[in-house]
mmCIF file of the N, C-alpha and C atoms, coordinates in Angstrom:
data_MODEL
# 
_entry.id   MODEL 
# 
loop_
_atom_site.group_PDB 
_atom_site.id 
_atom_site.type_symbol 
_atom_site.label_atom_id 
_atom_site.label_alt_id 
_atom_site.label_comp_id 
_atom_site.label_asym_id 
_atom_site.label_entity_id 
_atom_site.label_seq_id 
_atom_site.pdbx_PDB_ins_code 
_atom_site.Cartn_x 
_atom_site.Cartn_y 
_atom_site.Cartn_z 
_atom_site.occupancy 
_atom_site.B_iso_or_equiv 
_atom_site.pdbx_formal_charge 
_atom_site.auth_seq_id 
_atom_site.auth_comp_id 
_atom_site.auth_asym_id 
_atom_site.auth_atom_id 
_atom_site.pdbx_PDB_model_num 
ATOM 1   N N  . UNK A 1 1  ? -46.913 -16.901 7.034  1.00 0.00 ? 1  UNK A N  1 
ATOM 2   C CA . UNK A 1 1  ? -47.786 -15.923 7.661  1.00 0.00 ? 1  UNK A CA 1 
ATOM 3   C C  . UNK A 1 1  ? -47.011 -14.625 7.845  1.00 0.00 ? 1  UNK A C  1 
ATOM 4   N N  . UNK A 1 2  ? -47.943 -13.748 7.314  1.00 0.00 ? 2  UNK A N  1 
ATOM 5   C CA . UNK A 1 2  ? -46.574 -12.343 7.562  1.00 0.00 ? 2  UNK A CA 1 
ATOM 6   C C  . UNK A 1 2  ? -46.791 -11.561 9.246  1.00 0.00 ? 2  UNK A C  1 
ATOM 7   N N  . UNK A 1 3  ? -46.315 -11.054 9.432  1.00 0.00 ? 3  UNK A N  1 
ATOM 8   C CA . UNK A 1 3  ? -45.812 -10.496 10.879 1.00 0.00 ? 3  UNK A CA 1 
ATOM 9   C C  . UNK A 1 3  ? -45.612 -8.889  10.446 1.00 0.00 ? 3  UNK A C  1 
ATOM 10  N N  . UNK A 1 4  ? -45.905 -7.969  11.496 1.00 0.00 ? 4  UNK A N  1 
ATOM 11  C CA . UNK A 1 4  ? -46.055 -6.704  11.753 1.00 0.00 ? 4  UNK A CA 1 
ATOM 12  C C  . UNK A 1 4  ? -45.237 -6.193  12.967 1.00 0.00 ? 4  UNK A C  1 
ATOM 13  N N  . UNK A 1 5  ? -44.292 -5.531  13.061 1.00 0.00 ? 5  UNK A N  1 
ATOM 14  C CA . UNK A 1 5  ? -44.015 -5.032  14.481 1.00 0.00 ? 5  UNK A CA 1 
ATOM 15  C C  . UNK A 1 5  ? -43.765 -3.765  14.591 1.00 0.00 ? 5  UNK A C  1 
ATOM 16  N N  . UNK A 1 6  ? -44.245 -3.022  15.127 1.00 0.00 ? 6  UNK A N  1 
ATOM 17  C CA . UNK A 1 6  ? -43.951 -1.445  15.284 1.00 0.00 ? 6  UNK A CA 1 
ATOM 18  C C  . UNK A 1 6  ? -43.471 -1.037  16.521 1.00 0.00 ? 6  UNK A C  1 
ATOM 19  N N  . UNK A 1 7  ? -42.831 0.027   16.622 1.00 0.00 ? 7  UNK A N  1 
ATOM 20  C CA . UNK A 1 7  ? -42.089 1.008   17.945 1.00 0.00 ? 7  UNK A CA 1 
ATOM 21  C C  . UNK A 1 7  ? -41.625 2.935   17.384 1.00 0.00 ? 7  UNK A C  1 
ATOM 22  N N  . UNK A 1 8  ? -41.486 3.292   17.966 1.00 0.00 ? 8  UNK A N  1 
ATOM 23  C CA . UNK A 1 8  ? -41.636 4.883   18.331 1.00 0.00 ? 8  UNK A CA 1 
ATOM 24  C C  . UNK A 1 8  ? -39.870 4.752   18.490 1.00 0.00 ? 8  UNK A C  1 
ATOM 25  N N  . UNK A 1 9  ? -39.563 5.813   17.852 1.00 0.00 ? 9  UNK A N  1 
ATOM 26  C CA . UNK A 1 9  ? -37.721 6.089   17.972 1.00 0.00 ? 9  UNK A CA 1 
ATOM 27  C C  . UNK A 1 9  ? -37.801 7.210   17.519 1.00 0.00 ? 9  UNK A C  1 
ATOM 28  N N  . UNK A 1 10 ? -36.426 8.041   18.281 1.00 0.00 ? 10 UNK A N  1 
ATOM 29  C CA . UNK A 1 10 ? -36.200 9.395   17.620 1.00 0.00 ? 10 UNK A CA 1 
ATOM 30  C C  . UNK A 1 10 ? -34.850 9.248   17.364 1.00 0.00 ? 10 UNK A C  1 
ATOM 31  N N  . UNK A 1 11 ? -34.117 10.095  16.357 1.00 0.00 ? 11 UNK A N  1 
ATOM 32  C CA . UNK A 1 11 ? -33.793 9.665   15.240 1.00 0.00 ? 11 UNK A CA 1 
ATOM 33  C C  . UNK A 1 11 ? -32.279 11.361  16.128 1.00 0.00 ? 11 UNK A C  1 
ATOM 34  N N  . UNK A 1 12 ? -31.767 11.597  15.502 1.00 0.00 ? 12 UNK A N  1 
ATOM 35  C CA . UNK A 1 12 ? -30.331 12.547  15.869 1.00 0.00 ? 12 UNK A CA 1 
ATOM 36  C C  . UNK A 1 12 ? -30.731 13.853  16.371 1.00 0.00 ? 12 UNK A C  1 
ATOM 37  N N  . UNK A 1 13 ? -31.557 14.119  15.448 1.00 0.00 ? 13 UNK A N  1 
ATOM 38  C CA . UNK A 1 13 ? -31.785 15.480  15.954 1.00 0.00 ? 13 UNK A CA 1 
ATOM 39  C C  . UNK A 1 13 ? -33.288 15.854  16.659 1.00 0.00 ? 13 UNK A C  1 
ATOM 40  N N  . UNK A 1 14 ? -33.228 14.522  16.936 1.00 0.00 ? 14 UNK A N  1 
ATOM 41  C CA . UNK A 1 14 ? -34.704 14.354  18.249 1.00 0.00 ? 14 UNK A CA 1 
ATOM 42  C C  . UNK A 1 14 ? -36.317 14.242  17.414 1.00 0.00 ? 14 UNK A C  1 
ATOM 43  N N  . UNK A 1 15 ? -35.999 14.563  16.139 1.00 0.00 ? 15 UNK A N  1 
ATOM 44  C CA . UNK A 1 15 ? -37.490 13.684  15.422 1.00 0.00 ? 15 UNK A CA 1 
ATOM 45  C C  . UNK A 1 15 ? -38.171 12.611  16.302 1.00 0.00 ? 15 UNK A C  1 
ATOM 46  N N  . UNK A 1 16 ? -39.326 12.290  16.718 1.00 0.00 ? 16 UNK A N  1 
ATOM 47  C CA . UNK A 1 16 ? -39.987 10.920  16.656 1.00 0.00 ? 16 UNK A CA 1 
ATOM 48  C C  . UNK A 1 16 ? -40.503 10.385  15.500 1.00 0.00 ? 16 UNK A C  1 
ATOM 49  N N  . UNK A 1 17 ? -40.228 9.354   15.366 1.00 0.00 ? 17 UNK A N  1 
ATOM 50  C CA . UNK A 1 17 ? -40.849 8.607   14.154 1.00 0.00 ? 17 UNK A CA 1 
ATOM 51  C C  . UNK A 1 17 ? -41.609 7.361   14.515 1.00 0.00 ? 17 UNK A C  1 
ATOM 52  N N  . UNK A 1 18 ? -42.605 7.278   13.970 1.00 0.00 ? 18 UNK A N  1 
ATOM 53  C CA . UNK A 1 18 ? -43.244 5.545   14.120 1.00 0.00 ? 18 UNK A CA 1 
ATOM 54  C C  . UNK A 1 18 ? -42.295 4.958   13.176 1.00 0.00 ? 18 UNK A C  1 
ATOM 55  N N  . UNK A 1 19 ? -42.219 3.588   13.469 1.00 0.00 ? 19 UNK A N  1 
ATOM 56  C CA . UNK A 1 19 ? -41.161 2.760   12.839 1.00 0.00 ? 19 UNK A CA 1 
ATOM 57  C C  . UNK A 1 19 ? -42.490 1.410   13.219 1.00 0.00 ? 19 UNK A C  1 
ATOM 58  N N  . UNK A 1 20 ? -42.603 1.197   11.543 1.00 0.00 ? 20 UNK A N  1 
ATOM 59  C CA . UNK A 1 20 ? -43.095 -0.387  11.164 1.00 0.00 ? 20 UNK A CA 1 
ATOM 60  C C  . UNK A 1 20 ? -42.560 -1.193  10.851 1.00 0.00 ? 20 UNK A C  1 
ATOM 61  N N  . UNK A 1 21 ? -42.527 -2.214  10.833 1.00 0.00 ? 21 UNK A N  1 
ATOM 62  C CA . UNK A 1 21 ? -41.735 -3.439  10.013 1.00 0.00 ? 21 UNK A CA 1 
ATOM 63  C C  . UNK A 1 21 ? -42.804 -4.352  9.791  1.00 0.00 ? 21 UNK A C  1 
ATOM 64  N N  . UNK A 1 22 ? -42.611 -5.126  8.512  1.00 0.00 ? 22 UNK A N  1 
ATOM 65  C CA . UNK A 1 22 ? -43.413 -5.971  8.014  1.00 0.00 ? 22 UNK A CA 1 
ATOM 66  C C  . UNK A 1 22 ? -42.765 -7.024  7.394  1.00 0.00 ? 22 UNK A C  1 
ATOM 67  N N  . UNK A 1 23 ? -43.061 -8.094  7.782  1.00 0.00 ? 23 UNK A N  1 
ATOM 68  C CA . UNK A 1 23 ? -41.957 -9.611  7.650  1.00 0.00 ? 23 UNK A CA 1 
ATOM 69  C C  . UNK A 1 23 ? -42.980 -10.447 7.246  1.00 0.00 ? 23 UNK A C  1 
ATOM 70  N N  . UNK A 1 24 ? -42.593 -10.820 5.867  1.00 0.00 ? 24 UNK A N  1 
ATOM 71  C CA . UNK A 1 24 ? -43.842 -11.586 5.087  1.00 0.00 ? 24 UNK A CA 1 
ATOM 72  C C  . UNK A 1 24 ? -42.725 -12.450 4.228  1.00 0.00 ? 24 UNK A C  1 
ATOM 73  N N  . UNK A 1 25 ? -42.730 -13.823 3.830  1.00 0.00 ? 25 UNK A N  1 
ATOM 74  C CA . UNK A 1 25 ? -42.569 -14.975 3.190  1.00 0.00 ? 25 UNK A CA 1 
ATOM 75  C C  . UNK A 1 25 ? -40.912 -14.419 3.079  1.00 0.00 ? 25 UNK A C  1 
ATOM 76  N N  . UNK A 1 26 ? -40.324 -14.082 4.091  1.00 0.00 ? 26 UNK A N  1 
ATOM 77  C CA . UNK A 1 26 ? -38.927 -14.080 4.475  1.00 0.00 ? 26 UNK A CA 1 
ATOM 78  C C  . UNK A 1 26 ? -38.530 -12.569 3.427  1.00 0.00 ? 26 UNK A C  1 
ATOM 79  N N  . UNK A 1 27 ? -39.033 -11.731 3.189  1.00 0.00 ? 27 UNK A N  1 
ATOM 80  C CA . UNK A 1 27 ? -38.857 -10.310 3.133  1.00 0.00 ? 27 UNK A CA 1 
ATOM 81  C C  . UNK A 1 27 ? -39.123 -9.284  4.468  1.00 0.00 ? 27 UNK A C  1 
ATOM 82  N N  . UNK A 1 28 ? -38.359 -8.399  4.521  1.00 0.00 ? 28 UNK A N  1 
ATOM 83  C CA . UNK A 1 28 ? -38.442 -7.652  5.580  1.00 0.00 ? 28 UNK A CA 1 
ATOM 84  C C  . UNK A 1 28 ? -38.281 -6.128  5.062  1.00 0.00 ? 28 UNK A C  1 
ATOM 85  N N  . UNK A 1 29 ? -39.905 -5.034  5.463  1.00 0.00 ? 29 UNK A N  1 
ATOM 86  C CA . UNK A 1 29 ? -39.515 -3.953  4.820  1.00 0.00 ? 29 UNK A CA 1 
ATOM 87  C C  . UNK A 1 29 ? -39.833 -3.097  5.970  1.00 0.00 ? 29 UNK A C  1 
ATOM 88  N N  . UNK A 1 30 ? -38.860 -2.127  6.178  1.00 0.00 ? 30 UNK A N  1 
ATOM 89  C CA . UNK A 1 30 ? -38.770 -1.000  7.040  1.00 0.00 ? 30 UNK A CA 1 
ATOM 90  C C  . UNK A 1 30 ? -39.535 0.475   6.625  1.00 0.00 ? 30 UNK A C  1 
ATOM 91  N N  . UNK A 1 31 ? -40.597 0.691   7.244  1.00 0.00 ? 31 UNK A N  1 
ATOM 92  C CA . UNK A 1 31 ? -41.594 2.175   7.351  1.00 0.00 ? 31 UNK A CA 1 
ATOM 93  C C  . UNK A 1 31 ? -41.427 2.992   7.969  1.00 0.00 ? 31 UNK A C  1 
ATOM 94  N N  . UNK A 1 32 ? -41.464 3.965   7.854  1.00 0.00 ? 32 UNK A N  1 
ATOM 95  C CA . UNK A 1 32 ? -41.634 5.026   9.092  1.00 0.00 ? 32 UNK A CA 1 
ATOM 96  C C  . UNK A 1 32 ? -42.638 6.154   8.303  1.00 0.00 ? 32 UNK A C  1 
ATOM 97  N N  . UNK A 1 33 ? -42.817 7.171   9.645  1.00 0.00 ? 33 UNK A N  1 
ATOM 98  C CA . UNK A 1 33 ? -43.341 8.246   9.332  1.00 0.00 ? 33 UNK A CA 1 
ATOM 99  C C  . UNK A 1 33 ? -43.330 9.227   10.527 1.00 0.00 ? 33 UNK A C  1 
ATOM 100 N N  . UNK A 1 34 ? -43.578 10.382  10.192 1.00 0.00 ? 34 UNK A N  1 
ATOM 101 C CA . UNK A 1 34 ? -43.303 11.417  11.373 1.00 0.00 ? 34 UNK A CA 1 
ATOM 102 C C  . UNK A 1 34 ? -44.173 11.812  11.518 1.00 0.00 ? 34 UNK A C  1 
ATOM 103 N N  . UNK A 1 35 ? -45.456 12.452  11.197 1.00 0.00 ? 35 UNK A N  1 
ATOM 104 C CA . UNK A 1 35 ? -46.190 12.612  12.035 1.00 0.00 ? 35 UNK A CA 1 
ATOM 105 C C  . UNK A 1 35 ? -47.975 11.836  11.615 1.00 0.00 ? 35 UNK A C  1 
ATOM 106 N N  . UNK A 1 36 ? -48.833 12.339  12.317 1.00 0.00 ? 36 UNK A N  1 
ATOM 107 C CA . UNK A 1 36 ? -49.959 11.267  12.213 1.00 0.00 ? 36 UNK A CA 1 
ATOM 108 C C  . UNK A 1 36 ? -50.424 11.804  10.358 1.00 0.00 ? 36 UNK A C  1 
ATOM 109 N N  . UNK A 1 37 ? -50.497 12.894  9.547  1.00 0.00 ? 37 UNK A N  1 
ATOM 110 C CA . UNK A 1 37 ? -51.020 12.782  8.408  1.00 0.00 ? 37 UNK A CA 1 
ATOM 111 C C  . UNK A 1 37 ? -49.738 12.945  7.404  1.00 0.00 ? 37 UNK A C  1 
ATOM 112 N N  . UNK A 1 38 ? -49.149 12.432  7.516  1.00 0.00 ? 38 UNK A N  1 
ATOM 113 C CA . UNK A 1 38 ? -47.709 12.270  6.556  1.00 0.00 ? 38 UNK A CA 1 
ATOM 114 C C  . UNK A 1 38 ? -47.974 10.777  6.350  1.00 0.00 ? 38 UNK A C  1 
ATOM 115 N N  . UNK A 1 39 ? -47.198 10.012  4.975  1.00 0.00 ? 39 UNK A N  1 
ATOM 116 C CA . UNK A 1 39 ? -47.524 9.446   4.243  1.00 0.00 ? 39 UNK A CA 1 
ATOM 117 C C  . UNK A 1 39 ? -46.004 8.112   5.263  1.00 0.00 ? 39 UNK A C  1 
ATOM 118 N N  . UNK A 1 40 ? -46.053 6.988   4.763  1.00 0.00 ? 40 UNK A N  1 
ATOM 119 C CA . UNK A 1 40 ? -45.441 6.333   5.270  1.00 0.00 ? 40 UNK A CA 1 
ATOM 120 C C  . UNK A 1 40 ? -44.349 6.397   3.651  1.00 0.00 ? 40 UNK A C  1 
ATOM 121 N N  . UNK A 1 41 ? -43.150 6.118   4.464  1.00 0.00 ? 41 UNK A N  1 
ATOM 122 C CA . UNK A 1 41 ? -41.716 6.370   3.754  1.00 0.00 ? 41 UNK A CA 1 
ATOM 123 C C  . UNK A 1 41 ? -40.832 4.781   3.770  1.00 0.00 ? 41 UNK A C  1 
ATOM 124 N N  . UNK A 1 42 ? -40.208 4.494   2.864  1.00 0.00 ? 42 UNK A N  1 
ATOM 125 C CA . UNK A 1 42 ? -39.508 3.134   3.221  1.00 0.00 ? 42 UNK A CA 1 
ATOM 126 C C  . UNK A 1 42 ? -38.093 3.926   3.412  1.00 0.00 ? 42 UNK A C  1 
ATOM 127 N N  . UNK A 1 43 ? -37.288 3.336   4.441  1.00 0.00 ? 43 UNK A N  1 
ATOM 128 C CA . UNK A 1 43 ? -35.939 3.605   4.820  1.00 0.00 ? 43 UNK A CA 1 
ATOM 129 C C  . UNK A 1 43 ? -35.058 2.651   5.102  1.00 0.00 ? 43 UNK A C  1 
ATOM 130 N N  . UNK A 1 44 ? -33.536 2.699   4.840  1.00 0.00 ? 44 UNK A N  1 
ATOM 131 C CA . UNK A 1 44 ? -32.519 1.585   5.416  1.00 0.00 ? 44 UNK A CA 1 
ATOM 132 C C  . UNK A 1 44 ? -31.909 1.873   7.093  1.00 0.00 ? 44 UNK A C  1 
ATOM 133 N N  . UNK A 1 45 ? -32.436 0.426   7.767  1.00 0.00 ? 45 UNK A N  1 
ATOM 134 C CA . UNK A 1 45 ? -32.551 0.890   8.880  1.00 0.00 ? 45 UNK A CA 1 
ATOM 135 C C  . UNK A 1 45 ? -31.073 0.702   9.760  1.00 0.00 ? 45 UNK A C  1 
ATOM 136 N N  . UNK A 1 46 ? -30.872 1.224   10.434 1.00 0.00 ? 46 UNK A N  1 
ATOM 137 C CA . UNK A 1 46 ? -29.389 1.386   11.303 1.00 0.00 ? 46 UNK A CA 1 
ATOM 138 C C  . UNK A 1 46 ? -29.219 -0.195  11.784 1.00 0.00 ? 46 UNK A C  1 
ATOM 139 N N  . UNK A 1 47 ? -28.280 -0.520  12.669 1.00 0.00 ? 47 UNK A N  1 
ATOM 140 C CA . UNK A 1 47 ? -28.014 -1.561  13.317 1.00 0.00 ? 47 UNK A CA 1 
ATOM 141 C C  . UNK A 1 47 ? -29.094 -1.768  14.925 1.00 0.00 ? 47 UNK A C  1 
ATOM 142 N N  . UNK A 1 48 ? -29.676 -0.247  15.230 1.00 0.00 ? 48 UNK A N  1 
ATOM 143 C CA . UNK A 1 48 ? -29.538 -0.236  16.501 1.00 0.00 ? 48 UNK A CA 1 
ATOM 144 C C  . UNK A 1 48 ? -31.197 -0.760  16.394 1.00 0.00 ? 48 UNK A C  1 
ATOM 145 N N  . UNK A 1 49 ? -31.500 -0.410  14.850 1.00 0.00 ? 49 UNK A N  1 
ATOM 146 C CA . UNK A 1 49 ? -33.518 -0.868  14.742 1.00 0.00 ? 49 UNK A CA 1 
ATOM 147 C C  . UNK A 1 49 ? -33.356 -1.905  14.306 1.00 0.00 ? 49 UNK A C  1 
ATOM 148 N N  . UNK A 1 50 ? -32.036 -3.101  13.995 1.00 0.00 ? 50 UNK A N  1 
ATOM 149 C CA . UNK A 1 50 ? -32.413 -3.858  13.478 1.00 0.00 ? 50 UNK A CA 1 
ATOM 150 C C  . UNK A 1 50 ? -32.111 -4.752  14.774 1.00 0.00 ? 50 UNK A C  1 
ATOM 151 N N  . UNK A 1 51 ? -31.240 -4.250  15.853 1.00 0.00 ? 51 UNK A N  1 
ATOM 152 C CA . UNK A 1 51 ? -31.571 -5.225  16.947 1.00 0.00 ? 51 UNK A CA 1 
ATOM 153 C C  . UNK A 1 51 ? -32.781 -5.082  17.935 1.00 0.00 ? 51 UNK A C  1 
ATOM 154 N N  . UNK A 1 52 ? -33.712 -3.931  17.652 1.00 0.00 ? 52 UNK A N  1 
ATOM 155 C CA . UNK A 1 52 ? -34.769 -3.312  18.384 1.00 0.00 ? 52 UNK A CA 1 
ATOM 156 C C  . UNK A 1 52 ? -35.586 -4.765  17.670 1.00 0.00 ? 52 UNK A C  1 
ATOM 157 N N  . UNK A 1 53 ? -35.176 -4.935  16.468 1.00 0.00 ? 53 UNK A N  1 
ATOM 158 C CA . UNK A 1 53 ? -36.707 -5.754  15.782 1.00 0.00 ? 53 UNK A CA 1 
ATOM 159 C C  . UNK A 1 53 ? -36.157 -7.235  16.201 1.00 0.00 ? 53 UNK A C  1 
ATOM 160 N N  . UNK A 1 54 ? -35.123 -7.427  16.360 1.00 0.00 ? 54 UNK A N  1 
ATOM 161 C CA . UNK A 1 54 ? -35.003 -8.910  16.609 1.00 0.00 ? 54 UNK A CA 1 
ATOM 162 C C  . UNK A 1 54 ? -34.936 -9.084  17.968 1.00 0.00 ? 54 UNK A C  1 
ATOM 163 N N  . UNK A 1 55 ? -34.855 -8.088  18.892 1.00 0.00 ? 55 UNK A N  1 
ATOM 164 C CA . UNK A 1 55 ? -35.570 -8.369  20.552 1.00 0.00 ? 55 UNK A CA 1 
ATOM 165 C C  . UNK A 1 55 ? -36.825 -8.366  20.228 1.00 0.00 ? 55 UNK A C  1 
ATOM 166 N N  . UNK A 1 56 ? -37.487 -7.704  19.395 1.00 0.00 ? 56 UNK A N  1 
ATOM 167 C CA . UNK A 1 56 ? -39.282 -7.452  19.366 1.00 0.00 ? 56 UNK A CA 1 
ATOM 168 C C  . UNK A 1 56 ? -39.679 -8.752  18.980 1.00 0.00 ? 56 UNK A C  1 
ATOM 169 N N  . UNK A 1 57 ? -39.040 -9.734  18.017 1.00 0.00 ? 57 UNK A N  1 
ATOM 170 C CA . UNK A 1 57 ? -39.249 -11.118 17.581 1.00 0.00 ? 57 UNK A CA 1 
ATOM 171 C C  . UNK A 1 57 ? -39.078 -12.109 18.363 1.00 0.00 ? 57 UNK A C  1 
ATOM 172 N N  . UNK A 1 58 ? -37.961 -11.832 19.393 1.00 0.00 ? 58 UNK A N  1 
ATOM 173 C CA . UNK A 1 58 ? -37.364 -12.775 20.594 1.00 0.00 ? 58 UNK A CA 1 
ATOM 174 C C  . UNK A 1 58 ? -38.666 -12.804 21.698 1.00 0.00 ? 58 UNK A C  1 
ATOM 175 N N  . UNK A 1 59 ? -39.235 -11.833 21.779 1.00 0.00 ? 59 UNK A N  1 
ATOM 176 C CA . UNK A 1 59 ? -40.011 -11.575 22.688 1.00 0.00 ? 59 UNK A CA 1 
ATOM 177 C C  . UNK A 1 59 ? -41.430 -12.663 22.204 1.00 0.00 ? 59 UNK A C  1 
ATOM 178 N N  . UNK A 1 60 ? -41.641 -12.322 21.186 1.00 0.00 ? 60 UNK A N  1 
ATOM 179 C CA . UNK A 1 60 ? -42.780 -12.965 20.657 1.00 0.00 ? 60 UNK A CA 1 
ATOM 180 C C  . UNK A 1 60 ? -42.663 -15.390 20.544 1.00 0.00 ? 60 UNK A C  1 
ATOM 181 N N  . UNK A 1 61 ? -41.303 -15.087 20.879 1.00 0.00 ? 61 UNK A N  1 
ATOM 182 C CA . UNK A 1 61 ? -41.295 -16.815 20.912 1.00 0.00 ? 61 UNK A CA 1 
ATOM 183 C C  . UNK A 1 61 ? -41.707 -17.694 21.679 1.00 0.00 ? 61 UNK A C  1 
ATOM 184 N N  . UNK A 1 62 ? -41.844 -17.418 23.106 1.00 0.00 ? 62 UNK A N  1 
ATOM 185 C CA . UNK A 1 62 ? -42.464 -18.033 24.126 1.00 0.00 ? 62 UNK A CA 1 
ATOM 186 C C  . UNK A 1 62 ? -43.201 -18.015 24.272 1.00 0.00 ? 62 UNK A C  1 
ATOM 187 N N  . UNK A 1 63 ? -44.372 -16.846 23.921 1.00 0.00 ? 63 UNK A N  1 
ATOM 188 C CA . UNK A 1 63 ? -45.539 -16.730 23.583 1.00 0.00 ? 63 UNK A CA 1 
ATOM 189 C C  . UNK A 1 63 ? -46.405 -17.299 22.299 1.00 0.00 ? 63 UNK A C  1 
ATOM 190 N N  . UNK A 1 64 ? -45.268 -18.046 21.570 1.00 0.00 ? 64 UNK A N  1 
ATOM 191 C CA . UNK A 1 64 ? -45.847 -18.841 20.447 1.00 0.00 ? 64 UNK A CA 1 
ATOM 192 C C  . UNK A 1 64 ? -46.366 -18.004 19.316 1.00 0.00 ? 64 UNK A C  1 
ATOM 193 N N  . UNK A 1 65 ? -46.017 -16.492 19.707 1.00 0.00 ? 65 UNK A N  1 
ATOM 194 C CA . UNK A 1 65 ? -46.668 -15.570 18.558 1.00 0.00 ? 65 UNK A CA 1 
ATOM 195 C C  . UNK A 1 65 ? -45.623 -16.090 16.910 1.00 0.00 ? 65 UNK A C  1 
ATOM 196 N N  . UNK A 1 66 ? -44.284 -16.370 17.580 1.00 0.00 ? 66 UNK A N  1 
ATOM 197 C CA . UNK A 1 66 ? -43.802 -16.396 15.837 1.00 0.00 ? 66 UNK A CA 1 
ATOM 198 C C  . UNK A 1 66 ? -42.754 -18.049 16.446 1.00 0.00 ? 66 UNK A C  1 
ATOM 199 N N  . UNK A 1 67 ? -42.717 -18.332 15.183 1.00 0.00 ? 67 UNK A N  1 
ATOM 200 C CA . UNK A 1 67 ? -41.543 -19.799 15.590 1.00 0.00 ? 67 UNK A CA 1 
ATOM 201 C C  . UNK A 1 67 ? -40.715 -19.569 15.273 1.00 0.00 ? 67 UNK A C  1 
ATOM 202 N N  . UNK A 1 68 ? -39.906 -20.553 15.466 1.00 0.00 ? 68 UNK A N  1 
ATOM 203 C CA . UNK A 1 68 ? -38.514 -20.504 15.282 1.00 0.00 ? 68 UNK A CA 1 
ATOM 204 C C  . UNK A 1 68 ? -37.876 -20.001 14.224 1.00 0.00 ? 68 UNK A C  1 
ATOM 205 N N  . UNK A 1 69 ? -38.620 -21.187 13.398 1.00 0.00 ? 69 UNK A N  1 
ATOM 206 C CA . UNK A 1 69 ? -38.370 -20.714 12.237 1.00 0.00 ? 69 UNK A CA 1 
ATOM 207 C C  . UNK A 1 69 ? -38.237 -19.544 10.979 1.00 0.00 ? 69 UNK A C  1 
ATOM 208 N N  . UNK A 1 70 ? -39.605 -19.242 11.334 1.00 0.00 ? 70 UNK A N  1 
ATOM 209 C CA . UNK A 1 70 ? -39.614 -17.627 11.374 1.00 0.00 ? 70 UNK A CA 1 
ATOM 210 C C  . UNK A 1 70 ? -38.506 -16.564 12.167 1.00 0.00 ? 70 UNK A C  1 
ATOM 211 N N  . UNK A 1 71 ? -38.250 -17.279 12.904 1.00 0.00 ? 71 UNK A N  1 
ATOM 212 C CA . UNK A 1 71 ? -37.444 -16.449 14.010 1.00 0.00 ? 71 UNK A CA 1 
ATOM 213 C C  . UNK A 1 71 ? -35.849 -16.206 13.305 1.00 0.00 ? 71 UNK A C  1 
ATOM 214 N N  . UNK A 1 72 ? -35.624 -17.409 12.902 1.00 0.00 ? 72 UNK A N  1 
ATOM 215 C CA . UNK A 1 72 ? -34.438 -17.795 12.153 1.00 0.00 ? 72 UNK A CA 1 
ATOM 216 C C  . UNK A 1 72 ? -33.961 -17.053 10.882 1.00 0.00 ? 72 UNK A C  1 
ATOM 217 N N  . UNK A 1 73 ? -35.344 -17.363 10.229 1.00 0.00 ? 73 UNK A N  1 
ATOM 218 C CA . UNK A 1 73 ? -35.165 -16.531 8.806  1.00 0.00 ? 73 UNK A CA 1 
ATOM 219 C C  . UNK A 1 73 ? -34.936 -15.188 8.873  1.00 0.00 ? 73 UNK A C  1 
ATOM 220 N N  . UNK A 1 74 ? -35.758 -14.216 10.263 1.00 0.00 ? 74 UNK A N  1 
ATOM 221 C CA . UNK A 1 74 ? -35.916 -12.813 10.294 1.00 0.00 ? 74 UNK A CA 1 
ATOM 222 C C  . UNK A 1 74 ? -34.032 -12.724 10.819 1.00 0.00 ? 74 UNK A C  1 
ATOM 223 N N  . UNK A 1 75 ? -33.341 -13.157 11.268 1.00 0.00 ? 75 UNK A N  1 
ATOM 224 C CA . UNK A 1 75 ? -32.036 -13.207 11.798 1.00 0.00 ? 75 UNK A CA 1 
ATOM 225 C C  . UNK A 1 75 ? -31.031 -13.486 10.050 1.00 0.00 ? 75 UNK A C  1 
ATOM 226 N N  . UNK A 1 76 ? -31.616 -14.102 8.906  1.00 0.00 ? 76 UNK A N  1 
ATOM 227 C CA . UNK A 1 76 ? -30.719 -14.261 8.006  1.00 0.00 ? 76 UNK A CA 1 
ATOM 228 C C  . UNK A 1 76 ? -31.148 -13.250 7.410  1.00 0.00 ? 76 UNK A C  1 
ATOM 229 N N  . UNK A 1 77 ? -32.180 -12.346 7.279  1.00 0.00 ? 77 UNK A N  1 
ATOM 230 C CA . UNK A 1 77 ? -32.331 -11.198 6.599  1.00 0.00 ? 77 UNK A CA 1 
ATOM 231 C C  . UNK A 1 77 ? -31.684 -10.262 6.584  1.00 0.00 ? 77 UNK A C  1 
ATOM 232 N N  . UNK A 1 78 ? -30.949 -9.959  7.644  1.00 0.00 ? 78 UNK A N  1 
ATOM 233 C CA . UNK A 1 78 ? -29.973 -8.799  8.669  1.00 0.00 ? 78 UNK A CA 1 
ATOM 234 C C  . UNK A 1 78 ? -28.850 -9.061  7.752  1.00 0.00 ? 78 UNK A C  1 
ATOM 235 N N  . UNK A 1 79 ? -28.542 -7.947  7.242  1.00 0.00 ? 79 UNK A N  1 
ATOM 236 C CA . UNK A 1 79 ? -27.175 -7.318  6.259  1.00 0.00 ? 79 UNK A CA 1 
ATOM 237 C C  . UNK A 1 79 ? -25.962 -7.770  7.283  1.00 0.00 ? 79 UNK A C  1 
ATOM 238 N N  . UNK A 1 80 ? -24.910 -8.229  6.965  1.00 0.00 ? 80 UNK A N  1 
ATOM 239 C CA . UNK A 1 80 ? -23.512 -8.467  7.557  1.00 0.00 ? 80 UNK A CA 1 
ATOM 240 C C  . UNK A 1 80 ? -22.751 -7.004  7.386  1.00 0.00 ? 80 UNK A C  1 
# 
């Protein structure tokens, strides 16, 4: 089942950006965009969005929104 999670971040020189993520059959692709009629962009995301997305996943476990397993895989996706 694929999974969606989005959040709002600004970026060095104070941009806001929407930031999507989309986690489907153990791929994970990072979106953004800056403002509401600009086109969505794929980007490589820092360390600091990739622990933003795996609290956003942590969050979702007790609530039964995603399992473990899922939970697991989105944690082996993450670049060393």
């Amino acid at each position: 089942m694929g999974m969606e999670f989005g959040w709002w971040d600004k970026d060095e020189e104070g941009k806001k950006w929407h930031i999507k993520v989309r986690f489907h059959g153990g791929n994970v692709e990072f979106n953004r965009k800056h403002g509401h009629h600009t086109s969505w962009e794929e980007f490589v995301p820092t360390d600091d969005q990739w622990d933003r997305l795996l609290s956003e996943a942590e969050r979702r476990l007790p609530r039964r929104l995603m399992s473990t397993k899922e939970f697991n895989q989105l944690k082996g996706q993450r670049p060393t």
